[in-house]
C-alpha positions as CSV (number, residue, x, y, z in Angstrom):
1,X,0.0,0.0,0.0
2,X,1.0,3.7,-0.8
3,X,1.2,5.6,2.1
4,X,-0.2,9.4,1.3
5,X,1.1,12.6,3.4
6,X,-2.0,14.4,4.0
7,X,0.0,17.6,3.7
8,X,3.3,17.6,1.5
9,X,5.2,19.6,4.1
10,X,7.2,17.3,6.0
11,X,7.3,19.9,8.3
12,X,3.9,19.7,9.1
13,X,4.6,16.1,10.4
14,X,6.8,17.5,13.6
15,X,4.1,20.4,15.1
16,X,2.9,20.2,18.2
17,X,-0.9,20.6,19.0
18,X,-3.2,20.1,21.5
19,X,-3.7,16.3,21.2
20,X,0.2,16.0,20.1
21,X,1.7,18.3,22.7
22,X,5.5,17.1,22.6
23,X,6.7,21.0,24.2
24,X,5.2,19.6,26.7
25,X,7.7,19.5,29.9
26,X,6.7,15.5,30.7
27,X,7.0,14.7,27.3
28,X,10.3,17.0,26.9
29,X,11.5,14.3,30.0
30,X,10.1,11.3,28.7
31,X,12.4,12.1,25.5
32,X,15.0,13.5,26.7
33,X,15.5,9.9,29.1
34,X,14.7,7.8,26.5
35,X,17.3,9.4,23.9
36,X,20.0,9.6,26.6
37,X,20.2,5.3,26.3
38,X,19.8,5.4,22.4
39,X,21.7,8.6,20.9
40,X,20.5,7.6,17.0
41,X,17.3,8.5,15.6
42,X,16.6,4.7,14.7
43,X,17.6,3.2,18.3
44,X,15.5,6.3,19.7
45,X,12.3,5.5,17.4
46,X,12.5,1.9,18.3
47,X,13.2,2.6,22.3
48,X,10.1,5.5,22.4
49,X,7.9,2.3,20.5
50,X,8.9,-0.3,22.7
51,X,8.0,2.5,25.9
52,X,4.2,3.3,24.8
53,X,3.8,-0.3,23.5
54,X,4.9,-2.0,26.6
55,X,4.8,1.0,29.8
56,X,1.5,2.4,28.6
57,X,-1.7,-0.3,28.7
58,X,-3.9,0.2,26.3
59,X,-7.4,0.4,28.7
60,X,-9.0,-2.1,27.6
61,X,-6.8,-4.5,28.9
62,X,-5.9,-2.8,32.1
63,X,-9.6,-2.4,32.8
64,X,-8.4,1.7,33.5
65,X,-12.1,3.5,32.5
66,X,-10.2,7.0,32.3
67,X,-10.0,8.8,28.8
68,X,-6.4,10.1,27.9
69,X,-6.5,12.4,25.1
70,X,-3.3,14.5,25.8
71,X,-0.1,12.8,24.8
72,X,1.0,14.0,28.3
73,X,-1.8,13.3,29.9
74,X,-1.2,9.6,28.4
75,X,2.5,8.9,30.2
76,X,1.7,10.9,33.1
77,X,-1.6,8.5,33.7
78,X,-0.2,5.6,32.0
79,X,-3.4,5.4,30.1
80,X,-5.4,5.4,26.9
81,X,-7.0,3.6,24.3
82,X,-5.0,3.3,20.9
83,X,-5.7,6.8,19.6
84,X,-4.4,7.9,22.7
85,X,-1.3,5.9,22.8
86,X,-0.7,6.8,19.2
87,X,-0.5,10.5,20.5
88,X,2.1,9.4,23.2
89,X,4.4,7.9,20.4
90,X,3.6,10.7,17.7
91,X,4.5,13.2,20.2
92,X,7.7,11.0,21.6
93,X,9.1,10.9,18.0
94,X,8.5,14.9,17.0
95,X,10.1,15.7,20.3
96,X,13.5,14.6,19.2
97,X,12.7,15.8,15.3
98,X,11.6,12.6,14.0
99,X,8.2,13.0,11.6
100,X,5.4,11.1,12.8
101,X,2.0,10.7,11.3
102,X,-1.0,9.5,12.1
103,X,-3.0,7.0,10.2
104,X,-5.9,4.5,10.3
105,X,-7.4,1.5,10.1
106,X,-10.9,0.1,9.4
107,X,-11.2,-3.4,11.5
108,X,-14.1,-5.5,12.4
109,X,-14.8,-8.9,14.6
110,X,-14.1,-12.6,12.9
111,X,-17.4,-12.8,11.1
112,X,-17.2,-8.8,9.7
113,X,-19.2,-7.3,12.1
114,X,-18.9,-4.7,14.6
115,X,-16.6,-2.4,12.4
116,X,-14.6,0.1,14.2
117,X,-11.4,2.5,13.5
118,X,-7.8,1.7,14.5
119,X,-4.8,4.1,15.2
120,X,-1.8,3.8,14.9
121,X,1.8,6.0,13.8
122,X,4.1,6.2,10.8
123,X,7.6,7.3,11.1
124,X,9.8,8.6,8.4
125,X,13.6,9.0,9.9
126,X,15.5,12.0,9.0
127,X,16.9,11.7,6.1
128,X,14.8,8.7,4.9
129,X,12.0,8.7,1.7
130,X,9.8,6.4,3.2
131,X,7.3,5.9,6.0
132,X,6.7,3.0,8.1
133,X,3.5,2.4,9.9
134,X,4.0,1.3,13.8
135,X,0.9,-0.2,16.0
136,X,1.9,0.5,19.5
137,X,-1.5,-0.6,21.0
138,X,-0.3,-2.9,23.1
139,X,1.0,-7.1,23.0
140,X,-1.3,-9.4,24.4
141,X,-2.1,-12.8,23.2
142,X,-3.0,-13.3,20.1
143,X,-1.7,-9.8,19.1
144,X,2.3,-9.3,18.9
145,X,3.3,-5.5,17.3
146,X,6.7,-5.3,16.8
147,X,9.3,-2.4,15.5
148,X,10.0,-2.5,12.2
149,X,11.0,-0.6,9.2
150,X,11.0,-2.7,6.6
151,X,8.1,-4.9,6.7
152,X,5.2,-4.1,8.7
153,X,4.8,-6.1,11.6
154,X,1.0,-4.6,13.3
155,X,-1.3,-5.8,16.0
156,X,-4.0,-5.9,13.4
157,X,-3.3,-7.3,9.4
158,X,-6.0,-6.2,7.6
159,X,-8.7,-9.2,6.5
160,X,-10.1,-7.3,3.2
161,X,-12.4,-10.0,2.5
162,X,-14.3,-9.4,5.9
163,X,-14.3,-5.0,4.7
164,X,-11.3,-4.0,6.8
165,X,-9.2,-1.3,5.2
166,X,-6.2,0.1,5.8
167,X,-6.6,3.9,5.5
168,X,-3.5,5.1,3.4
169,X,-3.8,8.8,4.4
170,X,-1.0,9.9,6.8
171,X,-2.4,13.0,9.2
172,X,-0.2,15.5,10.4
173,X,-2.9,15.9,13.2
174,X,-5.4,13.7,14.8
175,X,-8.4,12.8,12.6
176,X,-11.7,14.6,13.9
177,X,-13.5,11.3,14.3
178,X,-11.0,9.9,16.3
179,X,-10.0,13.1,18.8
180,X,-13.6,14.0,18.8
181,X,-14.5,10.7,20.6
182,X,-11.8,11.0,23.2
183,X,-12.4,14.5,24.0
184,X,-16.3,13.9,24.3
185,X,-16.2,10.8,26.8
186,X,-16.4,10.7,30.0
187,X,-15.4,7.2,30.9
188,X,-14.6,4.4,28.6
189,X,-17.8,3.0,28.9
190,X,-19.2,6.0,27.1
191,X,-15.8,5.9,24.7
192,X,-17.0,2.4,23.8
193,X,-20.7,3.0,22.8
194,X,-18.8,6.4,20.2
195,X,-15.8,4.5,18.8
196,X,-16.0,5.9,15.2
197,X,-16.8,2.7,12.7
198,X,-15.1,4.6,9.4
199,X,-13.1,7.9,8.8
């Protein structure tokens, strides 16, 4: 699949916002620590991965029914669903002037049903002409996300005969749908009952 920069300007791909806030002094920290044990802009990508992957439980595993929105708000809680968590990295990876999109997927239960949209980053290292797409949701069983550049290794392959898509469009910024949900939940219970089912 082509990957397709929402906006050309690579530039674009390392502002902070309010969902992506990596000026952020906790998310300043959380970099700064994290690129003191790396010191290259690949070990550093793969160590910041690894961090919101493993240190950060998605909620619905942790049984956690508070709504992270914030990338800071998401390492200083510990917290968040996979939009959320894909803040955390996004904001991670433009702290230390790495690009970092975010990007979609469309995926549903075994038998198609149920559709609901998936987040999760790209990365483009300095210097580099491609993008590579990153799921740091979270391992569990069944589900094993893993760094990699070269071939994708996800939590969730797209099943396109069951209507799953994977939605080439790289955003500079959260997608509406996705931030609009977080934002306007009070609890995950409510977040569950919104979860946008297609961008």
């Amino acid at each position: 699949m082509r990957l397709i920069q929402q906006n050309p300007d690579i530039h674009a791909y390392l502002a902070s916002d309010e969902a992506v806030d990596h000026w952020h002094p906790l998310v300043q920290e959380t970099a700064e620590a994290l690129w003191s044990f790396t010191g290259d802009a690949y070990s550093y990508s793969k160590a910041a991965f690894e961090f919101v992957r493993d240190e950060i439980p998605h909620s619905a595993d942790s049984g956690d029914e508070r709504v992270s929105w914030r990338a800071s708000d998401v390492l200083a809680t510990r917290n968040g669903i996979c939009f959320a968590k894909s803040h955390a990295l996004a904001a991670l990876l433009r702290a230390q002037g790495i690009p970092a999109a975010l990007c979609y997927q469309r995926l549903t239960d075994d038998d198609g049903s149920h559709p609901v949209v998936h987040g999760l980053v790209a990365v483009r290292l300095p210097g580099g002409a491609r993008w590579s797409r990153l799921d740091p949701r979270g391992n569990k069983p069944g589900v094993d996300a893993q760094f990699s550049l070269e071939s994708e290794r996800l939590a969730f392959p797209v099943r396109r005969e069951l209507g799953e898509i994977d939605y080439p469009e790289l955003y500079a910024a959260p997608h509406p749908a996705a931030l609009g949900v977080l934002q306007g939940s009070a609890d995950r219970a409510e977040l569950w009952t919104k979860l946008p089912t297609a961008l």
